[in-house]
N, C-alpha and C positions, 0 to 999 in steps of 0.2 A: 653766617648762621646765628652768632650771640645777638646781631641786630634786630634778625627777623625773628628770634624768640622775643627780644624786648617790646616787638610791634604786636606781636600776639599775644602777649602777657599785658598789656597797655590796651588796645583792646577786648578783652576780656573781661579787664576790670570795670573800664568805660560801661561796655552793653551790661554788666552784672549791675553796676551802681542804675541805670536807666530803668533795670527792669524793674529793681527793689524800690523805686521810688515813683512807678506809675506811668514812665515817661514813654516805653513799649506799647505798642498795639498789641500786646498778645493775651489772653485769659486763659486760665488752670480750669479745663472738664473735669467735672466729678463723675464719676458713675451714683446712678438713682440706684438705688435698693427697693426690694419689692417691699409695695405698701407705704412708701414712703410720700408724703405730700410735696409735688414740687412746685417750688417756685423762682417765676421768671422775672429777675429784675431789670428792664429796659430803659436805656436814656443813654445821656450824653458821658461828659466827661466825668462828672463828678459821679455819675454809678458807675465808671468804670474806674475810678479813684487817681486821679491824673495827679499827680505832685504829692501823693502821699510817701508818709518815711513804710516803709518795709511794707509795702504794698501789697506782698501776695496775703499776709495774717492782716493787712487795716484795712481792704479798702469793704465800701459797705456792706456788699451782701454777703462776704464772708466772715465779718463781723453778727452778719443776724444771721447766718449759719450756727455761728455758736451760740446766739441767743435763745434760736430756735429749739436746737436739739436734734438726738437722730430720726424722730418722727418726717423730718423736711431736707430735702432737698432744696439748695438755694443756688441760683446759678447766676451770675454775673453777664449779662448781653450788654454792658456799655459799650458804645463806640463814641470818642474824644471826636468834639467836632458836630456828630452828627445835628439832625435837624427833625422835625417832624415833618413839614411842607416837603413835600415831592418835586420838587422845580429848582431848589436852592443847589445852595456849595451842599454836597457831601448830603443829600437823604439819608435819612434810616432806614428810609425802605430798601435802599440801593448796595445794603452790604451787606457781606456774607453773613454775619453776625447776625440779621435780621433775620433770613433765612432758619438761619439755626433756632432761631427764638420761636421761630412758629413751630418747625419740627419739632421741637422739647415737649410740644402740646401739654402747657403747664395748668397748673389747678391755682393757681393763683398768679395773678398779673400785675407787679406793680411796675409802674408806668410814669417813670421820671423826666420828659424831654420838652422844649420849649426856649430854653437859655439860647443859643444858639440862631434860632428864627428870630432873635432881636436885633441881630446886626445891622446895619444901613442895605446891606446888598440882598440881606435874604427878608426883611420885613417889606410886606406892602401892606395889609392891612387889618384889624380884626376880624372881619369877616371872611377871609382867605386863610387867617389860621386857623379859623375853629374850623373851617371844612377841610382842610388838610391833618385837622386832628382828628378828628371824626375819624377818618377814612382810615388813615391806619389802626386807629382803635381796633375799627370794625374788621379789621384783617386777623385779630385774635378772639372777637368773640364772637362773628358769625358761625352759626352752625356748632357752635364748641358750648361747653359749661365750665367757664373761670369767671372768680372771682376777680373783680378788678376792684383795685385801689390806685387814685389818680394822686398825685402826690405834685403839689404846686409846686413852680422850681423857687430856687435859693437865690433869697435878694443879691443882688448885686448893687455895690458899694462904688459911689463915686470916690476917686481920690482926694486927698482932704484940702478942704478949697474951693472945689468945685463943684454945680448942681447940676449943672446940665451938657448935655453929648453925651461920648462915652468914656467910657471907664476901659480896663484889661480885656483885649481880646476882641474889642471891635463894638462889646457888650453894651449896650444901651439900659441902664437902668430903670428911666420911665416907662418903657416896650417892655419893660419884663413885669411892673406892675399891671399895665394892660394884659399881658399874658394870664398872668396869675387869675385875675378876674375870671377868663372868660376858661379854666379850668376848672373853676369855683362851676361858675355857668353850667359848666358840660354834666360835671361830677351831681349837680342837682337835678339834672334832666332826664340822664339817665340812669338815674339811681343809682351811681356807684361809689365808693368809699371812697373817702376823702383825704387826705395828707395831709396837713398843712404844713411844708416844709421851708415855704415863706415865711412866715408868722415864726416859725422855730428859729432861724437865723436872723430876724427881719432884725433885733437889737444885737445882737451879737459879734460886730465888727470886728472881734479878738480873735475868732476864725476863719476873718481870708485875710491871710496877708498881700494876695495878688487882685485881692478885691472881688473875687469869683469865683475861685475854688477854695472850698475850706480843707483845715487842717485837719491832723488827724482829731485832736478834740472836737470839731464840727463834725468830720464824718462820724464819730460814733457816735454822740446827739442825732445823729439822722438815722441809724441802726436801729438806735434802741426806740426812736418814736415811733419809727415802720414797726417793731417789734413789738410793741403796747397795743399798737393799732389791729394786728391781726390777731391779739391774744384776748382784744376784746369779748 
């Protein structure tokens, strides 16, 4: 019996250390309050705050929960991994999480995803990412009235030495420049807000240590620009 308490005490602490640091698939629901403006924040890992230290108070959108105030509702929809193209490893369209993001029917959209669609297995080519961006865009503002802000994803850092291939995670550094572009593209076309969340970390290397996901001092630099952004 004292062994199997030590294996459950030993695990416990395991999953408690994994979850306070991002490493969990799982997110904390708030209840919305009436009147309250809600907002949907969507994307990969780093809006789900993957390797952050005490992840339930750092990761981003609960960080611009506090930025916000009680007027907003801010809700955290990252899935680690996910993708925006619909054919890849792991969609965003294809998880429960996404589901839930339409259901939340939010009043404001921001819209983090792209890193991911640069790997060697999930890119094939600019013109298959913006129609695969597109298309789920339009799965949040057909028929609906949200405010959408497209938020370019966060340079990825070669390792030092190196210019070319990839970096942490499979991550293609030059595909995430073409990315960013063709966000840029989207966000001018049709007329929706813009992030530049590239440009924000682009010199900043002192916040990824893994070369891709930033630290808690990067994620809050990314809180407080989304945070300027919609207090415009």
């Amino acid at each position: 019996m004292e062994f199997v308490g030590i294996v459950i005490l030993v695990s416990f602490i395991v999953l408690y250390f994994l979850y306070q640091n991002g490493y969990l698939r799982v997110r904390i629901k708030q209840e919305t309050k009436e009147n309250q403006i809600k907002v949907a924040c969507v994307g990969d890992s780093i809006t789900y705050g993957y390797g952050i230290k005490n992840w339930p108070d750092n990761n981003y959108p609960k960080l611009l929960q506090n930025l916000l105030g009680d007027n907003y509702s801010v809700e955290n929809f990252g899935v680690s991994g996910s993708c925006a193209a619909n054919k890849h490893y792991l969609p965003y369209r294809k998880t429960k999480t996404y589901t839930e993001s339409l259901e939340y029917e939010a009043d404001i959209l921001i819209f983090m995803l792209g890193s991911n669609d640069s790997k060697p297995f999930n890119w094939t080519s600019k013109e298959q990412f913006k129609e695969d961006y597109l298309a789920i865009l339009d799965t949040y503002t057909k028929d609906k009235e949200v405010k959408v802000y497209l938020c370019t994803i966060s340079r990825a850092f070669f390792p030092r030495g190196r210019s070319t291939g990839m970096t942490t995670y499979g991550i293609q550094p030059k595909v995430i420049e073409e990315i960013v572009e063709i966000i840029k593209e989207i966000a001018s076309e049709k007329n929706y807000n813009l992030i530049d969340i590239n440009r924000l970390t682009y010199d900043n290397r002192q916040w990824f240590k893994d070369n891709v996901h930033p630290n808690n001092e990067g994620i809050l630099a990314i809180a407080k620009e989304i945070y300027e952004n919609i207090k415009k």
